[in-house]
Backbone bond lengths (Angstrom), bond angles and torsions (degrees), N, CA, C in turn:
res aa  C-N    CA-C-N  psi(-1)  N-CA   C-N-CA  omega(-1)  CA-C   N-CA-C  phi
1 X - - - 1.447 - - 1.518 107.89 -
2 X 1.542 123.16 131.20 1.080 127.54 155.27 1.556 136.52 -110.62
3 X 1.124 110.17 135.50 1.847 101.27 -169.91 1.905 92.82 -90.91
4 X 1.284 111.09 119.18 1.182 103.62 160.24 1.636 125.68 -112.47
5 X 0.995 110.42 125.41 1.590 111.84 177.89 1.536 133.22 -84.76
6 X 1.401 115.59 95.66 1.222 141.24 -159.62 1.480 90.76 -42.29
7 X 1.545 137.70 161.31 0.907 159.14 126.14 1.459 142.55 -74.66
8 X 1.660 128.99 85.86 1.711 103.01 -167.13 1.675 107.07 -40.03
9 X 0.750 99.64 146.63 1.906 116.26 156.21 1.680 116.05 -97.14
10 X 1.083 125.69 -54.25 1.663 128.95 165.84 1.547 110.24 -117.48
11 X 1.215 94.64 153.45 1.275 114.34 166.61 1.148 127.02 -132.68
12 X 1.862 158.66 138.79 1.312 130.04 109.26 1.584 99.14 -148.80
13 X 1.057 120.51 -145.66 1.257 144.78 -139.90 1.555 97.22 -76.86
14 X 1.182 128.16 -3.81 1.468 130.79 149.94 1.545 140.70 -74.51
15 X 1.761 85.14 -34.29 1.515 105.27 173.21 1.415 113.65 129.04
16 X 1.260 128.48 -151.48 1.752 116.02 178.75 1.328 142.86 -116.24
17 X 0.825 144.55 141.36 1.679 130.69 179.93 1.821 121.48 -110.36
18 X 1.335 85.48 113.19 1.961 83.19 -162.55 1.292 100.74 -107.00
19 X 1.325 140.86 124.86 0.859 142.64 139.73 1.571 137.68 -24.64
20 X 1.141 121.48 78.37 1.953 93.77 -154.91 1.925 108.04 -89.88
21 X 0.901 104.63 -32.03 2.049 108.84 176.20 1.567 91.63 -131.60
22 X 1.713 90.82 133.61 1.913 89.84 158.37 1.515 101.30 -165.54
23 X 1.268 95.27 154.02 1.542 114.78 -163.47 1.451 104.20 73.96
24 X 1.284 145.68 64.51 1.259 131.14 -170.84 2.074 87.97 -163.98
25 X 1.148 111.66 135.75 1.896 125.63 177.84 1.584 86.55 -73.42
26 X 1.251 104.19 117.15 1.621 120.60 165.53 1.486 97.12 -108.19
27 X 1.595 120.08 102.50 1.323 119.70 152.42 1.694 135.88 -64.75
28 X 1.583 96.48 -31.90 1.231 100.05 -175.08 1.566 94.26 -148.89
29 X 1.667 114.14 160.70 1.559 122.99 168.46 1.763 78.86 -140.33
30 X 2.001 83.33 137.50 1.468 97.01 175.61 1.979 94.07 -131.64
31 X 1.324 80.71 168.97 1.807 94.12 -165.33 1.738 84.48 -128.22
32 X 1.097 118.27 107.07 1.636 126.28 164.90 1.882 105.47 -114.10
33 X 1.216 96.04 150.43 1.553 111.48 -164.06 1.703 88.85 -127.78
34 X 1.562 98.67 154.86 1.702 106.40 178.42 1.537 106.56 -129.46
35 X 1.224 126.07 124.86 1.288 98.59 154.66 1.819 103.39 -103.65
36 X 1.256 99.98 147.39 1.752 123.39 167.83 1.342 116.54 0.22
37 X 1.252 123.16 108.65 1.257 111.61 -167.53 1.471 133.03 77.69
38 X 1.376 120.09 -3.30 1.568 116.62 -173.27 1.759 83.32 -104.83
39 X 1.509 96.50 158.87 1.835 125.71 -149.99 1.692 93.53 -139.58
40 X 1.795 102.45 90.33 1.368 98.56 155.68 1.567 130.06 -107.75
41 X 1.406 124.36 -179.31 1.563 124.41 -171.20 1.385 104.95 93.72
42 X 1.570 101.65 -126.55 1.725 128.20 179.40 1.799 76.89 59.06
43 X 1.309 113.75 80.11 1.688 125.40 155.76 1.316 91.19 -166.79
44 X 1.134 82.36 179.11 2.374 98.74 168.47 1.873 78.53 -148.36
45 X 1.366 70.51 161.14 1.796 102.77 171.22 1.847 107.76 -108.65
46 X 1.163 127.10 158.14 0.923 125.49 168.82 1.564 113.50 -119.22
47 X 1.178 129.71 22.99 2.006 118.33 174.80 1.912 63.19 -144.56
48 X 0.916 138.04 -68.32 1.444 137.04 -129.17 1.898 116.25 -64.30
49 X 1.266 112.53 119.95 1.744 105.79 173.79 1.472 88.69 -89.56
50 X 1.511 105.43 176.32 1.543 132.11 -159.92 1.860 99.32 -153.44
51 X 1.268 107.37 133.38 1.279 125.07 167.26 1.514 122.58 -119.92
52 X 1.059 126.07 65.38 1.563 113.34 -166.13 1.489 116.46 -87.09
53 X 1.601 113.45 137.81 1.760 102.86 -146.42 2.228 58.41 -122.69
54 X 1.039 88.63 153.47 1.760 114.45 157.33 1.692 118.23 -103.85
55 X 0.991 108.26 108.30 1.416 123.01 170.30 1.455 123.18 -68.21
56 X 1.448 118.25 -68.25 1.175 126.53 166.43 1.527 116.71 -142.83
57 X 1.267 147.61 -177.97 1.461 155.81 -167.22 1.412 99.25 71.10
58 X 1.694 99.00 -153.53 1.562 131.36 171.64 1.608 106.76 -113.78
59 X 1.206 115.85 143.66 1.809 113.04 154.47 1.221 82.43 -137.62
60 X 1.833 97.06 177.21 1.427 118.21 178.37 1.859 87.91 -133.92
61 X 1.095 119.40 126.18 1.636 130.46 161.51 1.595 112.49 -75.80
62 X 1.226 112.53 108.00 1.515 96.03 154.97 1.312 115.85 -120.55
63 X 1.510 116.17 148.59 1.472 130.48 -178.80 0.716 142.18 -135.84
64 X 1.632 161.95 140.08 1.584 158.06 -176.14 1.155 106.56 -127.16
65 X 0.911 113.97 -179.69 1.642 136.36 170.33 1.133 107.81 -162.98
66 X 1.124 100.97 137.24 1.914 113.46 -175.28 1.509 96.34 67.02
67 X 1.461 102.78 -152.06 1.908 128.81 146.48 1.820 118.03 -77.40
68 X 1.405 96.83 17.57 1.564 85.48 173.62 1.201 130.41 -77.02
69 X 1.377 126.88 -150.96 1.965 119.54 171.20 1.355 104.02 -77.29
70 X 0.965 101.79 165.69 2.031 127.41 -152.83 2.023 89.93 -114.68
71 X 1.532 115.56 95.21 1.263 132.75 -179.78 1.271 92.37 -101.81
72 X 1.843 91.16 134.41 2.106 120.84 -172.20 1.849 85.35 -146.34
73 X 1.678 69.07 123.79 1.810 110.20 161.85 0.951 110.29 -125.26
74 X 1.987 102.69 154.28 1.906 112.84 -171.45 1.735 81.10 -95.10
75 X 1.429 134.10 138.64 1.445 100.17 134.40 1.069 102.08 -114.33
76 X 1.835 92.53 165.73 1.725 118.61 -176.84 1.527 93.83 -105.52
77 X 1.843 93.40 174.29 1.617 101.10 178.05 1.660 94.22 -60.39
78 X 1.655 94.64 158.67 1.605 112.37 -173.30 1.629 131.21 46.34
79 X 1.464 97.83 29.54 1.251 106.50 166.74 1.646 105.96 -91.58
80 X 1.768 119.62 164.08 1.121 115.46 -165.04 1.577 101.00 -159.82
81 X 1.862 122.70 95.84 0.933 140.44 -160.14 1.082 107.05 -108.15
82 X 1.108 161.32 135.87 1.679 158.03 100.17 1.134 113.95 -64.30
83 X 1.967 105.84 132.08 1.003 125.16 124.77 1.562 161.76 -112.42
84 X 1.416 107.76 166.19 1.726 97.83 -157.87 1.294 120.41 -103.83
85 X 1.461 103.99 168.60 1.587 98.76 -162.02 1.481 115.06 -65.08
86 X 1.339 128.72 126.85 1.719 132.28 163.64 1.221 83.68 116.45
87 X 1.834 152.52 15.97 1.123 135.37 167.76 1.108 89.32 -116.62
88 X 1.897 116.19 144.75 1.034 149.23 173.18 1.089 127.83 -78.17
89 X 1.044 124.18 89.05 1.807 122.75 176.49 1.515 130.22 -121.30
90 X 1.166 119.79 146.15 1.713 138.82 167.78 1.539 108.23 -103.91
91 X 1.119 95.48 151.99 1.860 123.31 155.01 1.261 111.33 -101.05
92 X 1.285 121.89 148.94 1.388 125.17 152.91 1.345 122.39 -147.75
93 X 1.818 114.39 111.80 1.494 113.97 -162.31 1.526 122.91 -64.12
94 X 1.484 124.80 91.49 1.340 138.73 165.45 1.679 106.38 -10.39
95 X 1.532 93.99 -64.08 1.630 121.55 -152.39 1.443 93.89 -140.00
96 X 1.355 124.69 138.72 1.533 133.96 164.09 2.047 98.24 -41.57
97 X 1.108 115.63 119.03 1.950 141.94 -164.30 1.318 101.59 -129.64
98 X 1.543 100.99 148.13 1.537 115.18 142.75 1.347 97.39 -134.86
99 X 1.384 97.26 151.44 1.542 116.38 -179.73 1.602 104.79 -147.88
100 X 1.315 122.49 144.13 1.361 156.90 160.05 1.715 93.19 -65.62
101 X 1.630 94.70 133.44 1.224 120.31 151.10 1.284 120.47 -123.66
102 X 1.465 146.29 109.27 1.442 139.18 135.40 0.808 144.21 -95.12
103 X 1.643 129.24 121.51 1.112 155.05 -128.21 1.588 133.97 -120.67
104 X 1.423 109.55 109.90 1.721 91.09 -158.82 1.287 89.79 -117.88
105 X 1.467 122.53 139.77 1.855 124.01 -155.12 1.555 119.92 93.59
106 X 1.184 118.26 173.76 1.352 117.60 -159.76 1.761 102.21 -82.51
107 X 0.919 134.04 121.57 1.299 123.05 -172.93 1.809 112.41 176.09
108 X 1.666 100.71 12.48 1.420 113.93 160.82 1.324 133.39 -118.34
109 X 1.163 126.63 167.25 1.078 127.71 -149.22 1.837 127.15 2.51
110 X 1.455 126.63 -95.94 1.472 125.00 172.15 1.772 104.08 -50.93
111 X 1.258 132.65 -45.07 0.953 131.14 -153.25 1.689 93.67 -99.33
112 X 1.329 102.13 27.30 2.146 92.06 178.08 1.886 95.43 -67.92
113 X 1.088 128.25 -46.38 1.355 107.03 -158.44 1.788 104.80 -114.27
114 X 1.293 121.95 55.56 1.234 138.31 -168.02 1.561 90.47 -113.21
115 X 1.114 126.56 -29.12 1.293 111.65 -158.73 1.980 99.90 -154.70
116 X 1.244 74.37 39.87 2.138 85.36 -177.67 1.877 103.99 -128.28
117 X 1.331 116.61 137.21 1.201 108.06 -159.78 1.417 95.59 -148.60
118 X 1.384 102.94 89.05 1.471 104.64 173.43 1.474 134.33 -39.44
119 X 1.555 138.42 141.94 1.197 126.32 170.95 1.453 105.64 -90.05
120 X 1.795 87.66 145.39 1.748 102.94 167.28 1.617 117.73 -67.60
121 X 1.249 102.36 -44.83 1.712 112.03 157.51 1.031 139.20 -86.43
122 X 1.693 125.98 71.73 1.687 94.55 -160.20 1.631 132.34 -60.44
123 X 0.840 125.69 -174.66 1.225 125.74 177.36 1.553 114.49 -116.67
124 X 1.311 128.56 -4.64 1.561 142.16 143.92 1.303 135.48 -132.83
C-alpha cells in the first residue's frame, strides 16, 4: 500500500486542478459505493495495480502481503491509496462512501474477474 499525496497543479478563484495518477495505463475507472458496514475485496490481483481515491464517507483499508502483518488505514475524502499486485486487500465502509477505483491491468469490465483471486482467509 502506498499513501500518495496529490499535489494541486492550478489554482485560482475558480478552484483547483489536481492531478491524481499520471503517466500510468488506466484500463478501467470504477465508482464503488459503501453502505456502513458492508466489507468489499479480501482478494489480491496478480498483473493488476489499484488506485483508490475516496470521494466521500469513511473506509478503513486493510492489507497484507505475503503472510506478513495485516496493515489498516482510515481513508478520508481525497485520500489516494494504491495497491499492488500480490497484496491483499479489503475495504470496509466506516460510513455509507463512494470511492474511485483506477485500474492498470485487466480488471475491467469482461475481464473484472480474470485477474481477482479471492482469499480463503479474509482479512476483513
Amino acid at each position: 500500500m502506498d499513501i500518495i499525496k496529490a499535489v494541486v497543479n492550478f489554482k485560482d478563484a475558480r478552484g483547483e486542478i489536481i492531478d491524481l495518477i499520471e503517466g500510468k495505463n488506466i484500463n478501467a475507472v470504477t465508482r464503488i459505493t459503501f453502505t456502513k458496514g458492508s466489507v468489499r475485496g479480501n482478494h489480491y490481483h496478480k498483473e493488476t495495480t489499484q488506485w483508490n481515491y475516496l470521494i466521500k464517507g469513511k473506509v478503513k483499508l486493510v492489507v497484507q502481503v505475503g503472510d506478513g502483518a495485516i496493515d489498516e488505514l482510515i481513508l478520508e475524502p481525497g485520500d489516494l491509496i494504491s495497491t499492488a499486485p500480490m497484496e491483499k486487500h479489503a475495504l470496509v465502509g466506516i460510513e455509507d462512501s463512494d470511492l474511485l477505483v483506477f485500474t492498470e491491468g485487466p480488471r475491467g469490465g469482461k475481464e473484472y474477474e480474470s485477474d481477482t483471486f479471492r482469499l480463503e482467509n479474509p482479512i476483513a
